[in-house]
N, C-alpha and C positions, 0 to 999 in steps of 0.2 A: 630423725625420720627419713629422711637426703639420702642422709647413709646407707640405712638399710634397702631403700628403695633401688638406691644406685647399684649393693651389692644381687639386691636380684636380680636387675636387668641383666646385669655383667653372669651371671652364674647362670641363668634361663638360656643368654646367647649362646654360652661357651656349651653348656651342655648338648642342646640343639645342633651346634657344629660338632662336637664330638659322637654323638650319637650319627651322624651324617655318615665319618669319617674315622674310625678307630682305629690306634696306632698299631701294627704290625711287627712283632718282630724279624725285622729281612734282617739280612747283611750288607752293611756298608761296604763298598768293593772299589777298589783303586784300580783304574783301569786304564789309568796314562801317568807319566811322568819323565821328566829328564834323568833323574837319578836317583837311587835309592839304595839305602845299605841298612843291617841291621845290625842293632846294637842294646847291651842289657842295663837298664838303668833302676837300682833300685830291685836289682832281681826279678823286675819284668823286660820280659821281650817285646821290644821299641822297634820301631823301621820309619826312619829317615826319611820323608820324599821330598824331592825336591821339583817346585814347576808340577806340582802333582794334581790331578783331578781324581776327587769321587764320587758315587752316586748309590744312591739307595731310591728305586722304584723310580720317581719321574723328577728327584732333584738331585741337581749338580752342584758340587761346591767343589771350586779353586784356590789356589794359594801357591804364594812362592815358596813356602816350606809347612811340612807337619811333620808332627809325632805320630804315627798310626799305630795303636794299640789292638791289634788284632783281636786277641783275646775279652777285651772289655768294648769291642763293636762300638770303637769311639776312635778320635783324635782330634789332635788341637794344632790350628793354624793359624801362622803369621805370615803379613804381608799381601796387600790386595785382596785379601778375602772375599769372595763372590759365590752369592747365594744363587741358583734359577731356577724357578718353577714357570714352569710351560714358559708361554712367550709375552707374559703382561708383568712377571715379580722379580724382581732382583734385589738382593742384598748388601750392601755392599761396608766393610768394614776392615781393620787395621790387624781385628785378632778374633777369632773363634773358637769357641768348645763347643764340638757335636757331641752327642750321646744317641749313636744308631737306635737303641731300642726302646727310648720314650720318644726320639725325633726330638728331642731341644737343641736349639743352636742358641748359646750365649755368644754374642758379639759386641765388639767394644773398642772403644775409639774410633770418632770419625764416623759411627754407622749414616748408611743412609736406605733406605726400604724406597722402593720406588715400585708404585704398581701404574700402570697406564701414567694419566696425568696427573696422579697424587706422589708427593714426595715426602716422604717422612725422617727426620731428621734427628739423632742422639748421641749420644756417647754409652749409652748402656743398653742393647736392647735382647730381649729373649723371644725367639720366634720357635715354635711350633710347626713342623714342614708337613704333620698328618692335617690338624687342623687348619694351620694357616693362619694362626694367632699370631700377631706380635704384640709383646708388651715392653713398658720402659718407666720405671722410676724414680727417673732423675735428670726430669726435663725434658722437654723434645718440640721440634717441631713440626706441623704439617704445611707445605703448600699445594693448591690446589688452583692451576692458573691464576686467579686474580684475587684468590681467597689464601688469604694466611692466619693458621691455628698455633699460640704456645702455650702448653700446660708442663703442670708437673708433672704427675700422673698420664700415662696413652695407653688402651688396649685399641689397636687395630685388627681389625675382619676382613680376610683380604677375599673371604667367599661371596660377601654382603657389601662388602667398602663401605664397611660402618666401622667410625671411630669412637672411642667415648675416651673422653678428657676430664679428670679432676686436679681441682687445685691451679687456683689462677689462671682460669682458663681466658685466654685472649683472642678473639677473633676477627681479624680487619679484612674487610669487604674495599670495593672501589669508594663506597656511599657512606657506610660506616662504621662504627667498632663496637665489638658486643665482649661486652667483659661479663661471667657468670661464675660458678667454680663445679658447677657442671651441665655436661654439653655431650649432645651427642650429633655427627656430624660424615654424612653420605658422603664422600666425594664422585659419587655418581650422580646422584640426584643434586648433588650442595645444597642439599636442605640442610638447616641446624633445630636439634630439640633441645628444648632446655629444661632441668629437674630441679633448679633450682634458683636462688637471686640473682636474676639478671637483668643489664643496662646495654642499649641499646643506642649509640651516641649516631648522627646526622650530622654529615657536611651543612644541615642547613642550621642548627648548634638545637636539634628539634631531639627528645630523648622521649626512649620507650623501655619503663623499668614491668619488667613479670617474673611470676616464680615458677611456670610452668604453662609453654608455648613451644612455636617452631616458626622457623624464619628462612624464607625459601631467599637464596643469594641471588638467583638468577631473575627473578620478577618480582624480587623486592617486596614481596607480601609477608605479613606476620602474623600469627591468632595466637591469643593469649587468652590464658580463662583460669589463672588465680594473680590474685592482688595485681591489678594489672594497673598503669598509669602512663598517658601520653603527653606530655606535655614541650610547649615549642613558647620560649619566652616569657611572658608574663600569663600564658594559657596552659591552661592543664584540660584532660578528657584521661574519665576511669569508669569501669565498669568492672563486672563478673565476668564478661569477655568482651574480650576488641580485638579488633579486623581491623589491619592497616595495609594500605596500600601506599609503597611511600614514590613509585614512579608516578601516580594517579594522584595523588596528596590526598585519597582518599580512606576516612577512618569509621568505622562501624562496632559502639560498646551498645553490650544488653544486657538490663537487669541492673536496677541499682547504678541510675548515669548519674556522673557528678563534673557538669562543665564548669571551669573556674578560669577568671580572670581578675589577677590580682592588681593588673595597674589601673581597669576603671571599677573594680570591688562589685564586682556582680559575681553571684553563683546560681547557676541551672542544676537542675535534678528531675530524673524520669526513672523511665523504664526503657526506654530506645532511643538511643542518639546516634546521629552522625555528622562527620566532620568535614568540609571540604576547606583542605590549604591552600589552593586558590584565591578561593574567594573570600576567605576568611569567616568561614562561615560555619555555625556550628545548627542545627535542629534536633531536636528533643521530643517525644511525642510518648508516648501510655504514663498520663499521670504527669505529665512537666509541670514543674513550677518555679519560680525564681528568687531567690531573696536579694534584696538589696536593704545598705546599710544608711539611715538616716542619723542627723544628730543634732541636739536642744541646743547647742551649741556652739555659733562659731567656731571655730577655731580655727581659721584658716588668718584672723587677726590679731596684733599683737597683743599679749595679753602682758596686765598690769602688774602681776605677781613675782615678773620677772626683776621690776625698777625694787631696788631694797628701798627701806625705807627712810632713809640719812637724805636720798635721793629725794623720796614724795614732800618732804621736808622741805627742802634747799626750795624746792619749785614753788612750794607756794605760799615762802616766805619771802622769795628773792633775795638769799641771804647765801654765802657761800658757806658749804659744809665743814667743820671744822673735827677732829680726830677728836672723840675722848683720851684716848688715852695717851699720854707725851712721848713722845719718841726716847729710847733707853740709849745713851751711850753704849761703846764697845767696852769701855774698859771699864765699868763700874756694874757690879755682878747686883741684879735686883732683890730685895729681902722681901720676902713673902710669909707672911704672919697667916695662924687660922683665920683672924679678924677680913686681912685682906682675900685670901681665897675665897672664904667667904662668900665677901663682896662681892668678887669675881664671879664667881659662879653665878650668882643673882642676876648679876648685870647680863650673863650669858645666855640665861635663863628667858628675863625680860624681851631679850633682843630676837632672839627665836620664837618667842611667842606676836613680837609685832609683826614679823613678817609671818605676811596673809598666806594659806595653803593653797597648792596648786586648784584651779578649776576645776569639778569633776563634770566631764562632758558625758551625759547622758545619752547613751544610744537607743535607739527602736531600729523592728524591722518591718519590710514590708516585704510578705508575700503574696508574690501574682503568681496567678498560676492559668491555664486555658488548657483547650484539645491538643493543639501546638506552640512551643516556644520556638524562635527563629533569631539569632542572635550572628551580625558580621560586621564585618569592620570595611566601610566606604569612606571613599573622598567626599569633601565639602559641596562640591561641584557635581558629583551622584543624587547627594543629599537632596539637594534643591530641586532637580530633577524627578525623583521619587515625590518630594510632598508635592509639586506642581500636581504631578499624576494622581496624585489621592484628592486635591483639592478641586480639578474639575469629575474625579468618578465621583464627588458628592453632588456636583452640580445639577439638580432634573432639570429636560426640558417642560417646561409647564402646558405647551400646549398642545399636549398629546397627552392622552386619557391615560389614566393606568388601568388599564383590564386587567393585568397580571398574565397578559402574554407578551412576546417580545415582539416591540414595534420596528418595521422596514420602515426606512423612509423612503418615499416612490422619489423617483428622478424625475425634474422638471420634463413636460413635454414638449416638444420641438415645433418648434412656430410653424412649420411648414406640415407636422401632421395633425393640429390640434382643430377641433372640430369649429363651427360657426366662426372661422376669421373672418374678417372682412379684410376682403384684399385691397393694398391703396390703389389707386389707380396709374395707369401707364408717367413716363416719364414724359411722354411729349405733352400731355394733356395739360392745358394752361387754365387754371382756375378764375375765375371772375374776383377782382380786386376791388371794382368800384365802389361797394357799398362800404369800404374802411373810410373814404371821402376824403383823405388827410388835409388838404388845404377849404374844409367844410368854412372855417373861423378865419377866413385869409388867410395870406402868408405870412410867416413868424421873422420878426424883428431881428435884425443882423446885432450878433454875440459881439461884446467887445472884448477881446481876448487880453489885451493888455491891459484895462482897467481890474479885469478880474486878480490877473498877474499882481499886478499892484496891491491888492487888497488880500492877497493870500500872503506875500510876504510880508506885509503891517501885521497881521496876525500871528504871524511865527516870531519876528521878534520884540510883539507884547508878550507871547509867552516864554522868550528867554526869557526875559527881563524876570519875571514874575520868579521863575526857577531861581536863578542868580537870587533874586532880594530872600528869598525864605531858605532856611534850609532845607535840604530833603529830610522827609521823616524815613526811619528804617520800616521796613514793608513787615509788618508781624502777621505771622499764620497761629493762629489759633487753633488749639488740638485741645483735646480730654484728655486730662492726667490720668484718667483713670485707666484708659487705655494704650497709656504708652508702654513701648516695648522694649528692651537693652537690642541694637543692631547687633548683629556677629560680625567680628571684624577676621574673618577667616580665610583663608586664601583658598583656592578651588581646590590645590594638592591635602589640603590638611584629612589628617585621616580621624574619622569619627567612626564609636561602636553605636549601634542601633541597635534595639529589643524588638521585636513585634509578637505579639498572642494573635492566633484565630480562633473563632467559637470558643465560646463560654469562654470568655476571659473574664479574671475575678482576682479584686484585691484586699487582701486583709493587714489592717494596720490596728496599733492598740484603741487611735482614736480618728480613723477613717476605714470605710468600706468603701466597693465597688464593685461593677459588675457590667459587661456590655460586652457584642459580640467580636469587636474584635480591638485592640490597643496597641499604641505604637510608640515607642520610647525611643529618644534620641539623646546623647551625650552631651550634644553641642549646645544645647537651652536646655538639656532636663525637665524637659516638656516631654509631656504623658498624655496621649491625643486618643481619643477614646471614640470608638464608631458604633454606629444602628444599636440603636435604644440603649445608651449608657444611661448610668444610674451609680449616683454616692449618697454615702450616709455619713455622716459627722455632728456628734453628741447628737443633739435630736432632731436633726434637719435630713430629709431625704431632698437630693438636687439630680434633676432630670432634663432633658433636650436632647435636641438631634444630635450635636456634637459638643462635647466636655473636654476642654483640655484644663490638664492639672501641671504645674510647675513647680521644681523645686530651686530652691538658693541656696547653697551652703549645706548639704544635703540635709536642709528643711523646708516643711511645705511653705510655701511662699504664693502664690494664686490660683484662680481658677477662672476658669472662661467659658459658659456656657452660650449655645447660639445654635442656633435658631430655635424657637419653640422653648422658649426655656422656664421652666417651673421648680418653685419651692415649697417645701412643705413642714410644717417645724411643730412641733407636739412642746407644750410646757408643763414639765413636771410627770405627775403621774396622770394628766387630763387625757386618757385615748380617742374621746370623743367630738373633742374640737380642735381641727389645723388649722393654725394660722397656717395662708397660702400668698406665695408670689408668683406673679406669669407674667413675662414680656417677652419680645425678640429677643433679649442678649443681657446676659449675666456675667456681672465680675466681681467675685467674693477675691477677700485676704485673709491670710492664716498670720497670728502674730504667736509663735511660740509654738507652732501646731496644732494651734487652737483657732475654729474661724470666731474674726472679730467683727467681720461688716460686709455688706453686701450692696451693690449697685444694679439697679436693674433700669434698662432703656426700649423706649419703643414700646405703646399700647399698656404703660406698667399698670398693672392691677393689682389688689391685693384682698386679703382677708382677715381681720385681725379683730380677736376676742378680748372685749375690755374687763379686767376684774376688779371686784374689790378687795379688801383689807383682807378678806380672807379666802382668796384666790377662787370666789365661785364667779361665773363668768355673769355679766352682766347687762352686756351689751356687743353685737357682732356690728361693725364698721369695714364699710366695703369702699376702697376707693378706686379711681381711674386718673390717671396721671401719665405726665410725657417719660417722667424720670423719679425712681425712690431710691433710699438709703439707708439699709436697715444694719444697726448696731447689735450685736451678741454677747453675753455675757453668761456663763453658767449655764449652758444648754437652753438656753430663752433668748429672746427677741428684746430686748430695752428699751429703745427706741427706735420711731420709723419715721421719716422725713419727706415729706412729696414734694415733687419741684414741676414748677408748669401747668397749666391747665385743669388744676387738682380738681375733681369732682368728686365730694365723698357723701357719702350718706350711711345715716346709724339707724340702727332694726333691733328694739329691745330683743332679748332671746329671747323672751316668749312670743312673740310675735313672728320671729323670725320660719319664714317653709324651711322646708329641707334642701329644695331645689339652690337656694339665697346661700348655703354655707358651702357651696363648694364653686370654683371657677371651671371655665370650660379649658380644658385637658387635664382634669386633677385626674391624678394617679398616685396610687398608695400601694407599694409592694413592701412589707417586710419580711415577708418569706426568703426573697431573692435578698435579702441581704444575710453576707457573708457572718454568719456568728461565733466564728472560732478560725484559726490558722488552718485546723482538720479538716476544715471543708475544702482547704488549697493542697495540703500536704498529704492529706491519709488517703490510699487508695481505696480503701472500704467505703469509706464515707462519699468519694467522687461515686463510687461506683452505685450506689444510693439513690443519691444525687440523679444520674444518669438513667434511674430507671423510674425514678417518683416523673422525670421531665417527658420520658415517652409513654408514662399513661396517662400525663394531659395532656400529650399533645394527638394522643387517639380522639375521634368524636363520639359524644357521648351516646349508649346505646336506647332506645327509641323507650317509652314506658307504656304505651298503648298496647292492645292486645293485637297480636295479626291480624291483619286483613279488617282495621276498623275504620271508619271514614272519618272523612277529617272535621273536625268540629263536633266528632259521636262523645256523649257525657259519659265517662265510666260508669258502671254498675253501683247499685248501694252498697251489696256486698263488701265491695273492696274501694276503700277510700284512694284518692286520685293519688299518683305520686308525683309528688312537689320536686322542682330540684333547689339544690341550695346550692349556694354559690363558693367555690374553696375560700377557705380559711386567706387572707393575705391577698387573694385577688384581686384588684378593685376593676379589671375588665369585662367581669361577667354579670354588672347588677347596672339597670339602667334606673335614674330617680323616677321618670316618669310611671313606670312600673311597680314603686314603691319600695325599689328594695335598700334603697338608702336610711329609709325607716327602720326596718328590722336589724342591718349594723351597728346604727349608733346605736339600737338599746340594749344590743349585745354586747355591747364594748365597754361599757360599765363596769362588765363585771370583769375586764382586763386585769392582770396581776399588774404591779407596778413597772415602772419603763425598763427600768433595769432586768428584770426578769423578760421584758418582753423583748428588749434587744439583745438577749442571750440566748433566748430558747426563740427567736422571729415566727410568732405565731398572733400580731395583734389582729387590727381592726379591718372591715372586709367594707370597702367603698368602693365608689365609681365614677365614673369620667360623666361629664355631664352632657348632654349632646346638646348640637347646638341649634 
């Protein structure tokens, strides 16, 4: 397909130049020389020239000898051969055959074509003096001030100073080398286009492969827009087309973005990315999302598979290993019977089967996805810097309202203009002392300063003494394990990749979800810091607060960190109708295997938990209040729960139990907002879905009264009043006191089981309880 393409362009050019310029039959005419004599060769009449010049129409060609065949409006020359058309083309070669009335000059050895500041370079070339074609096939070069072209294949355009090049085509720049095996190439403009597989090599060792672009030599810019790919070390950027900028280090692919980094195993994907080499920074935007590779796994430890088992042996017999089979002399040739191969084989057999098969390390992935992906590479010492900066933008001041406009803070006023001071009085002005009385009680008893002396040093060395007789005890700071953290032991230089999503960030895992407005991932802890109104789900648990960070170890989940505000909610079995709930300041769950095992909650801990019997109907709701709990997990339930401190509990049969009693103040219940398939991160349809079901709730809803009715007016009997009802999955729009906590739970009943309802997120419709 190259081919043919390549031969149109080449046939559409030549055409268009020959339609411009159609050959003539003039006469070649000799119209100088040193000497000339004729002479019959072959039975044609020849004439000698020597030092001779000729011309036809506005080209001249030199030589220090020709044959000129008068008759055949030709001749052929040796020696200095020089081609000139007007004053920018010159030819230059060893040996010539013109042919006046097609205009070909074949030229050979040594040629060189020189038009302005292009020089073109062969040993074979055939040039065209009507058109002004040169061609060569059998290698050639072009230079072009700082730009050097070699192919095998050259058609040169010296009307257009367009070249096209097939067959190993080579093109080195000051910045880099573009190898393709076709190329076409201005040396006026020094743009290059390319029609086929081509690499694009960087002094910064940074490569740009396309099969159909152009690449401007002078400002270094490149667009590409088939199979195109940039990549610079362990980073790759592709799309349907890219725009690079490589004096700017800046790069621009659309449609179909695929950013890859193989040395920290992340992959980005959109619809628009760009790149900055600077900063090392890549953005992604229509549709981004990211996968990252987790695993059940270790593996980063020695595994056991490797010790044979002669080895597992020795160790834990403490016995030294001994060969079955005895060492063979050299000189005595072994006998081998069916009996013993046999054996052999057996024994071969046995020994292969006790050694254990490699580990299979189970992968998952996780995809995130938001409005924007933002992905660079900083120092340790940036790092720091940037969470500082996110850790006081969470901080409010509390003692300024939120009206939800943006508060000034006034500038203290100036003592000298602030109203009702009271001024102190002048300097000279001597206040009245007497009524302080100081000597009211007598005079006070003369200090013995050297008794005191005395008795301060009797006291310092009772307490050497005391020091010296005991030991010092070592001074212990007590901390919560639960909240301990690995320090980074990282120097300020080290260079770390960061993730960040804004709006709608959302994460899909086989056995975690998420969702919050905006998440930030760092390499260096593999910590996943999640902001304004995060929200996960895992097996049956939704976990909610101001700010959630999620960690990984060994690319497995490994903890989580909720704080401030932090709430749980945990559904057992197919029950839609009663959450167990947790609420305190500050949560810390662990994942053992990817699976959460246990949860710690501190500060105001509250909870709510459904007692069953034998045959899981619930039987009793148990509401406690405690400094500190500890709840165990097992198969999407709650196992046990533990109070430490100040426990306050109290049990409320379920029938006795209001409505108001089964839920804590901040319960929230979204299933909707959880992520129910990969599709809702990856597929553009479904985002786009997504993106239109969120801006008609978040219109206000339109009024149901009739115009112009007063407020507190009873609808007509005619027409029954319109109720509104609250979305499916919302739990923000139903207050208990209003009753509408009632009508959910009896709705919820008829919920399909858990598994249907966290695939299709359409259960239970609750509410926050006010306080």
């Amino acid at each position: 397909m190259r081919k043919y393409l390549f031969l149109y362009l080449l046939i559409s050019f030549a055409c268009s130049a020959v339609a411009q310029r159609k050959p003539k039959p003039t006469i070649v005419d000799l119209i100088r020389s040193d000497r000339a004599e004729g002479v019959r060769i072959k039975g044609e009449d020849v004439i000698k020239v020597y030092q001779g010049m000729f011309k036809q129409e506005g080209t001249t060609l030199t030589s220090d000898s020709a044959y000129y065949y008068q008759a055949r409006n030709s001749f052929d020359a040796f020696g200095n051969v020089h081609i000139n058309q007007g004053d920018t083309l010159n030819v230059y070669g060893d040996k010539l055959y013109y042919n006046g009335n097609t205009h070909v000059a074949l030229v050979t050895d040594n040629v060189r074509m020189v038009d302005r500041d292009a020089t073109l370079t062969t040993n074979y070339l055939t040039y065209n003096t009507a058109t002004r074609i040169g061609t060569y096939t059998g290698g050639g070069k072009l230079v072009n001030k700082d730009n050097t072209l070699v192919s095998k294949n050259g058609y040169y355009f010296a009307n257009s100073r367009d070249a096209y090049f097939r067959y190993d085509v080579v093109l080195t720049t000051v910045d880099a080398i573009i190898k393709t095996d076709t190329l076409r190439y201005n040396s006026g403009s020094r743009i290059s286009y390319f029609y086929g597989p081509t690499k694009i090599l960087g002094k910064d060792k940074d490569t740009l492969y396309t099969e159909r672009g152009n690449y401007n030599t002078i400002t270094e810019q490149a667009f590409f827009s088939k199979n195109n790919l940039y990549s610079s070390g362990s980073k790759s950027l592709k799309g349907d087309s890219l725009f690079y900028d490589r004096l700017k280090g800046y790069g621009r692919a659309v449609k179909r973005v695929t950013f890859n980094d193989n040395e920290q195993k992340v992959t980005i994907k959109g619809d628009l990315g760009t790149f900055y080499k600077a900063e090392e920074k890549c953005v992604v935007t229509e549709n981004p999302y990211a996968i990252i590779i987790t695993e059940q796994r270790d593996s980063t430890k020695s595994d056991s598979a490797t010790v044979q088992p002669a080895d597992i042996k020795a160790k834990k017999d403490n016995t030294k290993v001994v060969s079955k089979v005895p060492p063979v002399k050299a000189k005595l040739k072994p006998v081998t019977t069916n009996s013993t191969a046999k054996a052999t084989d057996a024994a071969a057999k046995t020994d292969t089967a006790a050694v254990p098969p490699p580990p299979k390390v189970k992968r998952d992935t996780i995809y995130w996805g938001a409005d924007t992906l933002e992905t660079r590479i900083m120092t340790y010492k940036s790092l720091r810097e940037l969470q500082e900066k996110m850790r006081q933008a969470g901080i409010r001041d509390t003692s300024l309202k939120d009206t939800g406009k943006v508060v000034v803070k006034r500038k203290p006023i100036p003592l000298s203009t602030a109203k009702n001071l009271i001024q102190p009085p002048p300097a000279d002005f001597k206040m009245d002392m007497s009524f302080l009385r100081p000597n009211y009680f007598g005079k006070p008893k003369p200090v013995d300063t050297l008794q005191k002396k005395k008795q301060a040093m009797a006291r310092a060395a009772a307490d050497s003494a005391k020091k010296k007789a005991a030991p010092a005890k070592p001074k212990i700071i007590k901390t919560d394990s639960v909240y301990l953290a690995n320090k980074l032991n990282l120097s300020d230089t080290a260079r770390i990749r960061v993730m960040s999503a804004h709006h709608n960030a959302k994460i899909f895992k086989s056995d975690l979800q998420a969702k919050s407005d905006s998440m930030f991932y760092s390499y260096a802890d593999s910590t996943m810091r999640c902001f304004v109104n995060p929200m996960f789900w895992t097996q049956g648990s939704q976990i909610s607060g101001d700010t959630i960070y999620l960690q990984l170890k060994n690319k497995k989940l490994d903890n989580m960190n909720v704080f401030p505000n932090a709430f749980t909610v945990n559904i057992e079995g197919t029950d839609s109708t009663n959450f167990n709930q947790v609420a305190g300041k500050r949560m810390r769950g662990f994942f053992v295997e990817n699976k959460f095992q246990r949860l710690f909650v501190d500060g105001n801990a509250e909870t709510i938990y459904y007692n069953r019997d034998s045959l899981k109907n619930v039987t009793e709701l148990l509401r406690t209040i405690s400094s500190r709990i500890r709840v165990n997990f097992k198969d999407n339930s709650a196992t046990d729960v533990t109070w430490y401190t100040k426990v306050d509990e109290r049990g409320i049969p379920i029938k006795k139990a209001k409505e108001d009693e089964k839920i804590l103040k901040g319960f929230i219940w979204k299933p909707k907002d959880r992520p129910a398939s990969k599709e809702v991160i990856t597929s553009p349809a479904v985002r786009k879905k997504a993106a239109q079901a969120r801006k008609v709730a978040s219109k206000p809803a339109k009024p149901t009264g009739k115009p112009g009715a007063k407020p507190g007016q009873k609808p007509s009997a005619s027409k029954p009043a319109a109720t509104t009802v609250p979305a499916a999955g919302d739990s923000t729009k139903m207050s208990p006191q209003a009753g509408g906590i009632a009508p959910a739970l009896k709705d919820s009943s008829k919920v399909k089981p858990v598994a249907d309802t966290l695939k299709k997120a359409a259960p239970v419709d609750t509410t926050k309880k006010k306080p």
